[in-house]
Backbone of each chain as ProteinMPNN parsed JSONL, in Angstrom:
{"seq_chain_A": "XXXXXXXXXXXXXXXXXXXXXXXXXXXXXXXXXXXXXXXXXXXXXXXXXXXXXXXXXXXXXXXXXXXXXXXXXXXXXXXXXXXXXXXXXXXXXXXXXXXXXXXXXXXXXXXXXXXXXXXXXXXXXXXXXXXXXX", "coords_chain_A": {"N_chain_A": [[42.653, 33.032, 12.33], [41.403, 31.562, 14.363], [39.155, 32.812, 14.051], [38.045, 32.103, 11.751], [37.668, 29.653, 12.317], [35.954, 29.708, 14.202], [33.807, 30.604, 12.684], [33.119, 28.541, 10.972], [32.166, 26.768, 12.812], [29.726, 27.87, 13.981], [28.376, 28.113, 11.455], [28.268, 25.09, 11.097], [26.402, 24.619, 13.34], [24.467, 25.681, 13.181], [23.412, 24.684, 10.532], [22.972, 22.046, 11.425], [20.965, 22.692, 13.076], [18.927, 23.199, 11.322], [18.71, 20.754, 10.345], [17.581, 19.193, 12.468], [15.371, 20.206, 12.213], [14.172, 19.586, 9.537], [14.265, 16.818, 10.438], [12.414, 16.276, 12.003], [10.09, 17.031, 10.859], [10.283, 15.367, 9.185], [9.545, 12.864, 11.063], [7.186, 13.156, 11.476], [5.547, 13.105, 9.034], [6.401, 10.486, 8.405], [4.845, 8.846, 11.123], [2.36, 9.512, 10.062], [2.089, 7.907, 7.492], [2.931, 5.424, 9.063], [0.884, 5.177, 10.851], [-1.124, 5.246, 9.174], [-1.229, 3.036, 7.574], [-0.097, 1.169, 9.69], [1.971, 0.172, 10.342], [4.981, 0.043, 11.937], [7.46, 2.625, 12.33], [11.175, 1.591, 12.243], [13.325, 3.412, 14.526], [15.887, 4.659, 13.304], [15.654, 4.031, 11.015], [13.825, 6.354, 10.061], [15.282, 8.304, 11.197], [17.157, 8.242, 8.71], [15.861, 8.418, 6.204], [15.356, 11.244, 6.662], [17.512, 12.474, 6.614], [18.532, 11.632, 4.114], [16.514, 13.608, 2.863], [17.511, 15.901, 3.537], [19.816, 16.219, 1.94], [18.875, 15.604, -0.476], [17.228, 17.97, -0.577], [19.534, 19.976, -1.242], [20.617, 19.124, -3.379], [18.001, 19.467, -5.039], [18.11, 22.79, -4.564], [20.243, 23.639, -5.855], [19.76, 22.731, -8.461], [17.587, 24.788, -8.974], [18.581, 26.915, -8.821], [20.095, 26.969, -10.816], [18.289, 26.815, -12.747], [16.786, 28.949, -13.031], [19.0, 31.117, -13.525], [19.822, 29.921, -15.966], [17.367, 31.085, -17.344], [18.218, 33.222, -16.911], [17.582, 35.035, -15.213], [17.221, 36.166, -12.087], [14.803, 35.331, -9.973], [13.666, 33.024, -8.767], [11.239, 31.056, -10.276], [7.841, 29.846, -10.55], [8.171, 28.129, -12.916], [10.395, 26.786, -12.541], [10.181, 25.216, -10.904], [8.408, 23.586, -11.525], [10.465, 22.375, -13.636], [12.038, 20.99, -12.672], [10.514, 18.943, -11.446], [10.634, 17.243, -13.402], [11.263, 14.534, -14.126], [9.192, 12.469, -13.289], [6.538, 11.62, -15.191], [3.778, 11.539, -13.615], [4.62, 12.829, -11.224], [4.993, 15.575, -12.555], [2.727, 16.101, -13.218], [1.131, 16.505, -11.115], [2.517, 18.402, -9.416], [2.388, 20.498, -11.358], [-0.631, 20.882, -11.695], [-0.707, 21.632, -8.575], [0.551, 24.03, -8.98], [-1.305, 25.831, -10.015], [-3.211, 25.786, -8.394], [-2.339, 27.223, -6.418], [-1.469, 29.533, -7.247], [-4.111, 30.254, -7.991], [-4.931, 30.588, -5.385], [-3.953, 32.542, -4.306], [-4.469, 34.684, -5.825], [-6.837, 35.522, -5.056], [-6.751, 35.514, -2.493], [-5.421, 38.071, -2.274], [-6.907, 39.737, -3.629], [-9.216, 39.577, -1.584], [-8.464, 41.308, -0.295], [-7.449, 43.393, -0.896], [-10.369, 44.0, -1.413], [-11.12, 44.446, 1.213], [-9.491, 46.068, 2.469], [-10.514, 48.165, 0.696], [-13.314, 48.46, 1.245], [-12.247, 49.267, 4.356], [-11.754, 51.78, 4.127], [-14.059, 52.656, 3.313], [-15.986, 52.818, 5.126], [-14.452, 54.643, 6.284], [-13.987, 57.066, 5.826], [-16.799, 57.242, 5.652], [-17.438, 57.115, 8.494], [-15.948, 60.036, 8.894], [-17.247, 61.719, 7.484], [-19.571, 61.579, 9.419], [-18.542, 62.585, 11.213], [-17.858, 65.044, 10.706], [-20.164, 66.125, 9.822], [-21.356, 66.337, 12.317]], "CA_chain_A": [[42.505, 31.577, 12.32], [40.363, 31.303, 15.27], [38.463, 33.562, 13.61], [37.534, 31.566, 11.011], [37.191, 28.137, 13.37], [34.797, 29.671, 15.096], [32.875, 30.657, 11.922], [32.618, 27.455, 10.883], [31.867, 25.99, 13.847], [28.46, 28.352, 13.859], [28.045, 27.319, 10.102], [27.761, 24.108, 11.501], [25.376, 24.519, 14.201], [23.083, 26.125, 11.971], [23.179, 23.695, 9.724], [21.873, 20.937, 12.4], [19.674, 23.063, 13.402], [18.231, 22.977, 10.303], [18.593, 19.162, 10.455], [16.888, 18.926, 13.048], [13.985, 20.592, 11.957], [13.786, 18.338, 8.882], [13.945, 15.446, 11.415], [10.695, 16.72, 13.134], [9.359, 16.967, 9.914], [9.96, 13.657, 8.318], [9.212, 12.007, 11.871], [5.948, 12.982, 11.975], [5.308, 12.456, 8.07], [6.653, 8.761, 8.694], [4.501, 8.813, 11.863], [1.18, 9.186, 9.596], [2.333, 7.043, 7.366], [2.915, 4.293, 9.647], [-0.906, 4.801, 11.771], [-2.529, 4.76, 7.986], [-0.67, 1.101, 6.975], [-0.048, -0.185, 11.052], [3.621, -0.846, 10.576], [5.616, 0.909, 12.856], [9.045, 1.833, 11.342], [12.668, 2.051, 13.419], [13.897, 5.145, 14.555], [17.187, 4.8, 12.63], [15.134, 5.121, 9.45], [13.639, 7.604, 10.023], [16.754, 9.192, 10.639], [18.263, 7.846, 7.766], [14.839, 9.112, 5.274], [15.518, 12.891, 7.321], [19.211, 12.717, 6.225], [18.26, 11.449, 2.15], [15.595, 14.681, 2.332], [18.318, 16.954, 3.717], [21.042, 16.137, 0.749], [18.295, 16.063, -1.382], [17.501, 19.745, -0.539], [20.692, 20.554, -2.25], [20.179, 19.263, -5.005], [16.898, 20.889, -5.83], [18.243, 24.391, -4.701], [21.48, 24.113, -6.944], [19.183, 22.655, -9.625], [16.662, 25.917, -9.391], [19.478, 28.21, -9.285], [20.797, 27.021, -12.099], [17.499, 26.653, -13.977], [16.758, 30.625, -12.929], [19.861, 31.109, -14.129], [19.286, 29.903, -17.443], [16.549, 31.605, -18.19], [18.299, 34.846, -17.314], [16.735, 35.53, -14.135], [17.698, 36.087, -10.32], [14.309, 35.166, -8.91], [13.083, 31.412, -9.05], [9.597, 30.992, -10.501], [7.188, 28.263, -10.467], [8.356, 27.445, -14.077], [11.646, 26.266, -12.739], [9.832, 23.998, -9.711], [8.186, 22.312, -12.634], [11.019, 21.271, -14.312], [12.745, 19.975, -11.161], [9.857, 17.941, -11.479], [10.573, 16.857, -14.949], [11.743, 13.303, -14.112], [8.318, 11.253, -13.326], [5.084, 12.361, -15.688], [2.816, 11.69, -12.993], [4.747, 14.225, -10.463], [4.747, 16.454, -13.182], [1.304, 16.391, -13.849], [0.642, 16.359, -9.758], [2.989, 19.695, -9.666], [1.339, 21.626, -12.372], [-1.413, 21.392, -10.941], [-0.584, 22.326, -7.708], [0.723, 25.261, -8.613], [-2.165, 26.478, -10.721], [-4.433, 25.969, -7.335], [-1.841, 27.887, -5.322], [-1.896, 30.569, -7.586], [-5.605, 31.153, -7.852], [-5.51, 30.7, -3.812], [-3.14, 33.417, -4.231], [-4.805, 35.886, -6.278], [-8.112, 35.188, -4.159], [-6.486, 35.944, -1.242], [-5.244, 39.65, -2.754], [-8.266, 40.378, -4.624], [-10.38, 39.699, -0.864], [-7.211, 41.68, 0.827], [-8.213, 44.363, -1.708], [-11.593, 44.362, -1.191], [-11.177, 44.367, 2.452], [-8.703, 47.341, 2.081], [-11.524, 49.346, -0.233], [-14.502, 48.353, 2.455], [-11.907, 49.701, 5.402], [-11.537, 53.088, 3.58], [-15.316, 53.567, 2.751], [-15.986, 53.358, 6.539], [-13.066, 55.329, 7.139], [-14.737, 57.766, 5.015], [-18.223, 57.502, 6.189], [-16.873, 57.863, 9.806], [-15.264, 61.041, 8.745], [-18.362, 62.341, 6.914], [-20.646, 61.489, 10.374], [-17.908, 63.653, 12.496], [-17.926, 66.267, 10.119], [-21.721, 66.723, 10.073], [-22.291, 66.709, 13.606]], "C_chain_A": [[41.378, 31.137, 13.251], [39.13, 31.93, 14.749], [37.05, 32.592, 12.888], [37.014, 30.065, 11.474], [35.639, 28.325, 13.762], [33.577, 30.035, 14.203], [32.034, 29.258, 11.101], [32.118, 26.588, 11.503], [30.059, 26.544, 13.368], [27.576, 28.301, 12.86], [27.623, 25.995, 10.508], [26.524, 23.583, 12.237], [24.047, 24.774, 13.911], [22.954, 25.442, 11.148], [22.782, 22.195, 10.4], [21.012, 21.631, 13.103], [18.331, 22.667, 12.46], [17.685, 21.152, 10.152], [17.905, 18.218, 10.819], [15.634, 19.327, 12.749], [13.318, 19.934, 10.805], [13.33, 16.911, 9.653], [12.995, 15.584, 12.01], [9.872, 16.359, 11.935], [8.752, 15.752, 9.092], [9.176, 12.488, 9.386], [7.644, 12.291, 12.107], [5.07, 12.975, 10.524], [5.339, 10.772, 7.958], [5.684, 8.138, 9.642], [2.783, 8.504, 10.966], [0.868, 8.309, 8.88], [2.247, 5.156, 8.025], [1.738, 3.704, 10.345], [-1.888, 4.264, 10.426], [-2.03, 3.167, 7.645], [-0.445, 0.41, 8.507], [0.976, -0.765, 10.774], [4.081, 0.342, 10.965], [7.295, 0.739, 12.172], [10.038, 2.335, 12.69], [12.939, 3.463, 13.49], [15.368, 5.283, 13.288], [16.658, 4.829, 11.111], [14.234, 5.684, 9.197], [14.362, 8.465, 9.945], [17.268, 9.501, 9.431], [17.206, 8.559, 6.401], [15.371, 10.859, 5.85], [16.749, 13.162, 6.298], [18.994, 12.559, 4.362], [17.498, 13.014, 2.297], [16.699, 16.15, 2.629], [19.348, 17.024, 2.552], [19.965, 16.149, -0.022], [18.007, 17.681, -1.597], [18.812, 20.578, -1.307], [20.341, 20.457, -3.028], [19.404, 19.907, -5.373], [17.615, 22.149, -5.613], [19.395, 24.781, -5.485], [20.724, 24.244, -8.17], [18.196, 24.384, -10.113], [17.535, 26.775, -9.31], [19.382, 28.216, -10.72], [19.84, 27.194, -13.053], [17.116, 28.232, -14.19], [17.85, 31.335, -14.114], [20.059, 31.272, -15.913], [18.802, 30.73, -18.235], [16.717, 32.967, -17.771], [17.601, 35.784, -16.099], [17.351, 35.585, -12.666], [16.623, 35.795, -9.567], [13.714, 33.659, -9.614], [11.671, 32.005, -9.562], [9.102, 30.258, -10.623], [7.465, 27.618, -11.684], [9.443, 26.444, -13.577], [11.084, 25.052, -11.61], [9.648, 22.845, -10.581], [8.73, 21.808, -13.203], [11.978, 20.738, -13.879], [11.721, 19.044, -11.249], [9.764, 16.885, -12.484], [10.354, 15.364, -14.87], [10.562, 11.99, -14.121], [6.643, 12.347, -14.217], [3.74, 12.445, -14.262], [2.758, 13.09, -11.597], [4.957, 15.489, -11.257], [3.073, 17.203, -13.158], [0.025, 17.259, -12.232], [0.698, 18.059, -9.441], [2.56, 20.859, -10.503], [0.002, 22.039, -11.746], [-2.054, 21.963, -9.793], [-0.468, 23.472, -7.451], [-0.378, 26.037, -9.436], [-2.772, 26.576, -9.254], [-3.631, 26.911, -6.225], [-1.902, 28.964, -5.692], [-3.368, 31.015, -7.413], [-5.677, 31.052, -6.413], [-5.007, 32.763, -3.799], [-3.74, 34.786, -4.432], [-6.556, 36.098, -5.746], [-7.92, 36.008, -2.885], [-6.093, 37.278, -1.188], [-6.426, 40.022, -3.177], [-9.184, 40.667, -2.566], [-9.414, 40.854, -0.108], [-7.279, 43.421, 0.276], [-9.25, 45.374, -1.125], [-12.011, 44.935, 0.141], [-11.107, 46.112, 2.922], [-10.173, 48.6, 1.935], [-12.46, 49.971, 0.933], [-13.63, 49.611, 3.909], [-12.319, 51.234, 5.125], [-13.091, 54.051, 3.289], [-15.814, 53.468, 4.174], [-15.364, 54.299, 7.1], [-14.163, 56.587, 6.98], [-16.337, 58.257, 5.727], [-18.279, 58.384, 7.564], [-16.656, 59.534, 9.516], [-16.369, 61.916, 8.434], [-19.198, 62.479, 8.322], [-19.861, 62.581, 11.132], [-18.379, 64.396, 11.765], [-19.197, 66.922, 10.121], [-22.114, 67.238, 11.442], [-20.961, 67.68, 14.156]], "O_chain_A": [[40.496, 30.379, 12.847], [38.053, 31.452, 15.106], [35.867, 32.419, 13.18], [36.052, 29.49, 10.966], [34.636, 27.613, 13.71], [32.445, 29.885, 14.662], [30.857, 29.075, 10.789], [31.604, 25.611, 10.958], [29.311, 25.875, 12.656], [26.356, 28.385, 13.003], [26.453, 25.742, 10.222], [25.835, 22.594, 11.986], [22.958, 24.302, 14.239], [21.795, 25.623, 10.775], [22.285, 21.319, 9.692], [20.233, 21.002, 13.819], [17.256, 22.12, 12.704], [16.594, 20.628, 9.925], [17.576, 17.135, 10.336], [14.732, 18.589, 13.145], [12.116, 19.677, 10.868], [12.347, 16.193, 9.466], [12.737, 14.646, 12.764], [9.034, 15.46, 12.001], [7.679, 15.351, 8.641], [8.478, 11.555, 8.99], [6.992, 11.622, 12.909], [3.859, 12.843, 10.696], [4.457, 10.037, 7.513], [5.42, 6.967, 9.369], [2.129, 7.486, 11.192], [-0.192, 7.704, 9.043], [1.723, 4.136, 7.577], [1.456, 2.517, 10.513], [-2.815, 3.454, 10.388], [-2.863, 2.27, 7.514], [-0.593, -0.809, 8.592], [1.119, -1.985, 10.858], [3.752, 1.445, 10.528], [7.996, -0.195, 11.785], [9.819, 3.063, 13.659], [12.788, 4.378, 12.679], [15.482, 6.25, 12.533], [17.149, 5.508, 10.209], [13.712, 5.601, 8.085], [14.399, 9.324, 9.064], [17.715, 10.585, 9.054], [17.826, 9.242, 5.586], [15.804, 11.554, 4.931], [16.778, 13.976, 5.376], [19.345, 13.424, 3.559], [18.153, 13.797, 1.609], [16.616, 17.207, 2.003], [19.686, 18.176, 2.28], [20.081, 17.241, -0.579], [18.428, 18.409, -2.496], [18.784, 21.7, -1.815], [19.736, 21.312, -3.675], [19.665, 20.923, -6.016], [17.786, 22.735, -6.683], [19.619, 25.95, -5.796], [20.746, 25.241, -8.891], [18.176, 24.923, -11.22], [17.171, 27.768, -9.941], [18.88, 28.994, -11.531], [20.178, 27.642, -14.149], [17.126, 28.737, -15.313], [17.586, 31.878, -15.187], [20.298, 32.186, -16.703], [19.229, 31.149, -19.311], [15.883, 33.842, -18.005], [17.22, 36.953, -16.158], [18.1, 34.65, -12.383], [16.888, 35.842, -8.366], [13.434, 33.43, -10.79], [11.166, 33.099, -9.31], [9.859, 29.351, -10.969], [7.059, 26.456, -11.726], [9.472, 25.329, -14.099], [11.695, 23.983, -11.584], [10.194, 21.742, -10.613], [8.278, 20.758, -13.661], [12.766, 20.057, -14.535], [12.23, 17.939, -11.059], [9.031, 15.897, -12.457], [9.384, 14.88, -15.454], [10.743, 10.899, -14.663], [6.033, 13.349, -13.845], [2.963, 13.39, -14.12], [1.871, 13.824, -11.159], [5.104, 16.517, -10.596], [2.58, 18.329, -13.105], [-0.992, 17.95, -12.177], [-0.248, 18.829, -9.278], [2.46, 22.029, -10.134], [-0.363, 23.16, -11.392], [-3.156, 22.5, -9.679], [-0.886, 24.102, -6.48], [-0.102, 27.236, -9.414], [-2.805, 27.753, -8.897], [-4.243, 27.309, -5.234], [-2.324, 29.779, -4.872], [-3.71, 32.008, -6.773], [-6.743, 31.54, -6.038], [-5.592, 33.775, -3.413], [-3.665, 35.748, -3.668], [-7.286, 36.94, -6.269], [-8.647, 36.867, -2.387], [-6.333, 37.848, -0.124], [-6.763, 41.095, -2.676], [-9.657, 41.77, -2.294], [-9.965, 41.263, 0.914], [-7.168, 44.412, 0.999], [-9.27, 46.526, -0.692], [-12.964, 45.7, 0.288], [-11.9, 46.94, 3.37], [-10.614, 49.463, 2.694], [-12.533, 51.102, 1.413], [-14.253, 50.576, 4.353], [-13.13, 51.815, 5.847], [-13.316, 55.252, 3.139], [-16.213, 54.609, 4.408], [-15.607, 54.771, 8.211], [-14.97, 56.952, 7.835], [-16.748, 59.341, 6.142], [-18.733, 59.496, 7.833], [-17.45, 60.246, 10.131], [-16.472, 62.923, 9.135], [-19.599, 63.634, 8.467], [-20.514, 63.472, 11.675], [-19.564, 64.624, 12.01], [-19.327, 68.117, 10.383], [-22.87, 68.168, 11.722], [-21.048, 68.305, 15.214]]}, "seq_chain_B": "XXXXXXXXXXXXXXXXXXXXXXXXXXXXXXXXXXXXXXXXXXXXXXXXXXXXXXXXXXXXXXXXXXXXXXXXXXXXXXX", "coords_chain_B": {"N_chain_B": [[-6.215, 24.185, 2.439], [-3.692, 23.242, 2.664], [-2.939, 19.232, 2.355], [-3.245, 17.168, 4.658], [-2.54, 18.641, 6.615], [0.253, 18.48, 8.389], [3.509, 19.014, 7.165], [6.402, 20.269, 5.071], [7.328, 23.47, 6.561], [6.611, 27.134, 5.1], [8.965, 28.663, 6.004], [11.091, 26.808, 6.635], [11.758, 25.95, 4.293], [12.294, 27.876, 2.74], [14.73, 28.533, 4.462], [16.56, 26.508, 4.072], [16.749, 26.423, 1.28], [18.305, 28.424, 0.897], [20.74, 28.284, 2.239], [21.942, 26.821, 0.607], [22.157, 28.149, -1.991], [24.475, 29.38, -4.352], [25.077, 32.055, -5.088], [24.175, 35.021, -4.017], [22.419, 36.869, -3.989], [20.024, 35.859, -5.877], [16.367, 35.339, -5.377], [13.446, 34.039, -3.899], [10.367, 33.049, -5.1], [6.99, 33.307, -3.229], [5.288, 31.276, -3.761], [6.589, 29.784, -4.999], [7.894, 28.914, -2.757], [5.957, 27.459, -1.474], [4.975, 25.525, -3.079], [7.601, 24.069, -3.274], [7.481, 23.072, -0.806], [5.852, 21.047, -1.155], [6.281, 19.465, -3.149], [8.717, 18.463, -1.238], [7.516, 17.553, 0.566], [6.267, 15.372, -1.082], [8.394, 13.799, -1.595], [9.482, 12.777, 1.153], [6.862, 11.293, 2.092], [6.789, 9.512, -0.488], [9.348, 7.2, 0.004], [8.402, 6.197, 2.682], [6.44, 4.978, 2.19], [6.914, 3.421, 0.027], [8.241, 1.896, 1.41], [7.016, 0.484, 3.384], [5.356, -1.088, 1.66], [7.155, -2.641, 0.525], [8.262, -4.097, 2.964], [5.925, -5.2, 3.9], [6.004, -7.62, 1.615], [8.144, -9.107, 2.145], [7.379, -9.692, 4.139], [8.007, -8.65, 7.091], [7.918, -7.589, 10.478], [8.037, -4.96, 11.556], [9.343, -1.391, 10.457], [12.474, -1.458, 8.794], [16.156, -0.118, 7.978], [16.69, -1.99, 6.332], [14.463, -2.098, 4.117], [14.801, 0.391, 3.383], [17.177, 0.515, 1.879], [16.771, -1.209, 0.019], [14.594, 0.734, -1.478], [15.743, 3.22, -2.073], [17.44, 3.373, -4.396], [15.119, 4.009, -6.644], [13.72, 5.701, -6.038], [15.024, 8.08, -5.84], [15.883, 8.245, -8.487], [13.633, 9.147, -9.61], [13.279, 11.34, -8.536]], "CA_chain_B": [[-4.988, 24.382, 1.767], [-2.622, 21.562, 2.826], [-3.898, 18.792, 2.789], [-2.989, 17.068, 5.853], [-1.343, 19.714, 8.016], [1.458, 18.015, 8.869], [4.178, 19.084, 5.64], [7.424, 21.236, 5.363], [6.561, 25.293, 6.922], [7.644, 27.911, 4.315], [10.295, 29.327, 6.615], [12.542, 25.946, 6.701], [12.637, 25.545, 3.272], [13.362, 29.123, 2.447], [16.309, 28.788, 4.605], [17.181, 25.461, 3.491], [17.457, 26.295, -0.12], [19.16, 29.745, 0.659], [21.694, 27.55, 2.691], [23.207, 25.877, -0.733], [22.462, 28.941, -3.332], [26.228, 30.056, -4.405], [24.534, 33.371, -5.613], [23.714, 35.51, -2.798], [21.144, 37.461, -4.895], [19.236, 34.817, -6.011], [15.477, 35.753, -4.61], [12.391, 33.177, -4.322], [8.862, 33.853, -4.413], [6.245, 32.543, -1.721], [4.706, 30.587, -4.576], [7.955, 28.674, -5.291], [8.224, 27.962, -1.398], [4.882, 26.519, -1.436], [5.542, 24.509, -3.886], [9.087, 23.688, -2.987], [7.384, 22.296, 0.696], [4.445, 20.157, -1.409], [7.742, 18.356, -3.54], [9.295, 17.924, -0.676], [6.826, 16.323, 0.912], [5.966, 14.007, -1.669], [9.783, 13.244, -1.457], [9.319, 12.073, 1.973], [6.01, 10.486, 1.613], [6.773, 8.242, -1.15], [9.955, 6.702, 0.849], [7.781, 5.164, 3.774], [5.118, 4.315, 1.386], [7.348, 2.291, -0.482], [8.803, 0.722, 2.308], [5.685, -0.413, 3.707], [4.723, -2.706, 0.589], [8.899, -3.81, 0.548], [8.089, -5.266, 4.408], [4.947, -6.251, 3.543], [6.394, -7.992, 0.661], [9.4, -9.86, 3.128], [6.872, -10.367, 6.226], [8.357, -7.773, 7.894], [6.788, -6.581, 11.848], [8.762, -3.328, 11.588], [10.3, -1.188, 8.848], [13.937, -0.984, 8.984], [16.981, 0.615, 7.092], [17.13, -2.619, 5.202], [13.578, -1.414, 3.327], [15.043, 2.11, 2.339], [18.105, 0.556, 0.868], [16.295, -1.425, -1.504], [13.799, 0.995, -2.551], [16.209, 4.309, -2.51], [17.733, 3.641, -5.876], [14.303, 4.03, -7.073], [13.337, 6.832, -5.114], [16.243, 8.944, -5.929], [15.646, 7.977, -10.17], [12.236, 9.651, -10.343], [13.465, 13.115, -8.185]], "C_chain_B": [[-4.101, 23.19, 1.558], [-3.229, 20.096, 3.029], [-4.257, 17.679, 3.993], [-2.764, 17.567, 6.913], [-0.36, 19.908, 7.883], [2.843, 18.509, 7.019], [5.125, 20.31, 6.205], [6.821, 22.957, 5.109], [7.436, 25.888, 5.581], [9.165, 28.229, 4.711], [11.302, 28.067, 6.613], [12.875, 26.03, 5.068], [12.936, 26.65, 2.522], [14.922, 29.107, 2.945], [17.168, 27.606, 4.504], [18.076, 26.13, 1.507], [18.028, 27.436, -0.383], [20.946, 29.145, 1.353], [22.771, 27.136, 1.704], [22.693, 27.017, -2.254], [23.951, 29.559, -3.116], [25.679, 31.294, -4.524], [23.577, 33.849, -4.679], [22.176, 36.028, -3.125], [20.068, 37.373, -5.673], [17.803, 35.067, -4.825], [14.45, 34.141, -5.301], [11.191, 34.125, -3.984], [8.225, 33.321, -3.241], [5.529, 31.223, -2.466], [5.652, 29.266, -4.847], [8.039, 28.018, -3.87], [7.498, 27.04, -1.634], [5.016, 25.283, -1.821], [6.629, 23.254, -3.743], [8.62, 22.291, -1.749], [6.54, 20.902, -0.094], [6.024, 19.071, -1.837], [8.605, 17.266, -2.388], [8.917, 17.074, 0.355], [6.497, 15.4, 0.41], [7.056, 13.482, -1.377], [9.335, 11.974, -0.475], [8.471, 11.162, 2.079], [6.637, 8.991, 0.55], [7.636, 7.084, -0.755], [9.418, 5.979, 2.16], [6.973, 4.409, 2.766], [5.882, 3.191, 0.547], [7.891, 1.214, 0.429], [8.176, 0.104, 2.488], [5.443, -1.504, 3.097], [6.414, -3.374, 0.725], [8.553, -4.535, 2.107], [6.762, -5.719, 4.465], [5.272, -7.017, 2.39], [6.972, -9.632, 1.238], [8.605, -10.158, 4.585], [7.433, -9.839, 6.837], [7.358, -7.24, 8.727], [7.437, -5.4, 11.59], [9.702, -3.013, 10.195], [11.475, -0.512, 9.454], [14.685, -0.384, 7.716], [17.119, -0.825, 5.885], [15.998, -1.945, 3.665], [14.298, -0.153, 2.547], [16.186, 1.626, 1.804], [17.406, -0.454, -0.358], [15.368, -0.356, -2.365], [14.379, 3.083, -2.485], [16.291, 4.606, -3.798], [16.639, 4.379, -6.938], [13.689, 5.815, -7.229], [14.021, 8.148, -5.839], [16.281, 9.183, -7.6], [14.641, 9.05, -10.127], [12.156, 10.622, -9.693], [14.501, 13.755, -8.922]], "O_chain_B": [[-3.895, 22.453, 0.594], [-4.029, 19.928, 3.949], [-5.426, 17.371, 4.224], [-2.776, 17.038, 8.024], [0.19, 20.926, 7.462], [2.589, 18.044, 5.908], [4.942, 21.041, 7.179], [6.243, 23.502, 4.168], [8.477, 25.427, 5.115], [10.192, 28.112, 4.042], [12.484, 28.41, 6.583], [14.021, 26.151, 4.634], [13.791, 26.539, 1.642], [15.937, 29.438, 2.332], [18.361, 27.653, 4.802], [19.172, 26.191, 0.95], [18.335, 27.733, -1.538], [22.035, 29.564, 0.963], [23.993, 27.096, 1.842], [22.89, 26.632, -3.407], [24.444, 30.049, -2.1], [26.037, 31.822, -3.471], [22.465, 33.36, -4.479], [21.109, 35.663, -2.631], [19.334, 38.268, -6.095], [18.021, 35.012, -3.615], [14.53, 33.49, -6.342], [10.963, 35.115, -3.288], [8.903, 32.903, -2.302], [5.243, 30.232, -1.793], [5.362, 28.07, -4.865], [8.219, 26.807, -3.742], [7.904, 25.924, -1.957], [5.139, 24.242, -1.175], [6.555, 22.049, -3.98], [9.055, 21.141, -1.687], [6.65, 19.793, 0.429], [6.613, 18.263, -1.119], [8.963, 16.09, -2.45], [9.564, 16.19, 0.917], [6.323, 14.392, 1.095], [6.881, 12.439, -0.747], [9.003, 10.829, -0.784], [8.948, 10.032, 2.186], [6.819, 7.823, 0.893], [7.156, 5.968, -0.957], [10.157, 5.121, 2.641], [6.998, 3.18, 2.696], [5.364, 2.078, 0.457], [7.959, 0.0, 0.234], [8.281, -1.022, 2.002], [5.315, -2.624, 3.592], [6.644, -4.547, 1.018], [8.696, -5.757, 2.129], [6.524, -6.71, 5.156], [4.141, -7.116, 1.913], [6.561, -10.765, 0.984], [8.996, -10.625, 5.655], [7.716, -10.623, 7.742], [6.334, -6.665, 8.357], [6.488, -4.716, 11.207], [10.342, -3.683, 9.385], [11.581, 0.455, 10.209], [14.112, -0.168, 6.648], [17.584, -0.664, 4.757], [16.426, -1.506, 2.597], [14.275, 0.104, 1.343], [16.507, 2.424, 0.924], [17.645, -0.286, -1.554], [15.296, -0.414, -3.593], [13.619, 4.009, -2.769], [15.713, 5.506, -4.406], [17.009, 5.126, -7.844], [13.412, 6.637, -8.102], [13.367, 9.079, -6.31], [16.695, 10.27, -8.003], [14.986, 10.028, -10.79], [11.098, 11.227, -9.866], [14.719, 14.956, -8.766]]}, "name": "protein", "num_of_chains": 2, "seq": "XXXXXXXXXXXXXXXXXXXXXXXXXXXXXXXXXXXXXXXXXXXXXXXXXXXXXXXXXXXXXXXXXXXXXXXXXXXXXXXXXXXXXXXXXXXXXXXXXXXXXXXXXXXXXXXXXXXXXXXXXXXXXXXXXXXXXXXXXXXXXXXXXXXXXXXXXXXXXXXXXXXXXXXXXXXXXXXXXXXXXXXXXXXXXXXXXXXXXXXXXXXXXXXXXXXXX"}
């Protein structure tokens, strides 16, 4: 019994941890917000925006289970982000294309990670060749 | 990359949305985080931004909780 108290307790704590780290997040999203327009908003909603983005977080991550799910899969994929996005055409359209530019960052960033790789190896190489001669 | 900075790190919202999967075995990519953080920043984003014009609307000096209860309903429709 205590057992289990005390597991939930630590369930808990971790879960405002988390809370809190949304609340950093939104407060200094709200924060840019407020310098670009010059209206300064209350602390209490800010809070209260932190707390909507934290219950929202559920939702999306039940929703992408389930859409994984669906399609028969155990690992999310950017198909299923997109149709969490389904609801407004314009964040659709925003989302799509986000993730096209994250991908090609993506495969940019392997391809130079690659190349890098190749380059290390033909020094390695060279090195190896200069001992060996002398 | 980002295009402010300021926006949700991979690592929270990995362990946010591992927090509420029922299915332990359920894996994301890094691509989906990404993603996951941009959403969830618009989230946030569009919620001040609407407030703003609702108290500029009402002559409002400061934005309060009255702003986010009118323009939640809204908010909450189009996620």
């Amino acid at each position: 019994m205590a057992e289990e108290e005390a597991e939930e307790q630590q369930r808990f704590s971790y879960q405002q941890r988390l809370r809190a780290a949304v609340h950093y997040t939104v407060a200094a999203l709200c924060q840019e917000v407020a310098s670009d327009k010059g209206m300064p908003f209350s602390k209490q909603s800010v809070a209260a925006v932190s707390e909507v983005t934290f219950r929202q977080c559920e939702n999306f991550a039940k929703d992408l289970e389930m859409f994984a799910r669906h399609a028969r899969r155990s690992t999310i994929n950017t198909e299923d982000v997109k149709l969490l996005a389904r609801r407004s055409n314009s964040l659709l359209k925003y989302i799509t294309e986000k993730s096209e530019e994250i991908a090609q960052f993506n495969t940019e960033q392997k391809a130079k990670k690659k190349k890098k790789l190749e380059e290390g190896n033909k020094t390695l190489e060279a090195a190896e060749v200069v001992e060996s001669e002398s | 990359m980002e295009g402010s900075g300021t926006g949700f790190r991979k690592e929270l919202v990995s362990k946010l949305l591992h927090l509420h999967f029922k299915n332990d075995k359920t894996k994301v990519s890094g691509d989906v985080l990404q993603l996951t953080a941009e959403l969830l920043r618009i989230f946030t984003m569009e919620a001040p931004v609407h407030r703003v014009w609702q108290a500029q609307a009402e002559d409002a000096v400061q934005v309060g909780v009255e702003q986010l209860e009118k323009v939640l309903p809204q908010l909450l429709l189009d996620f």
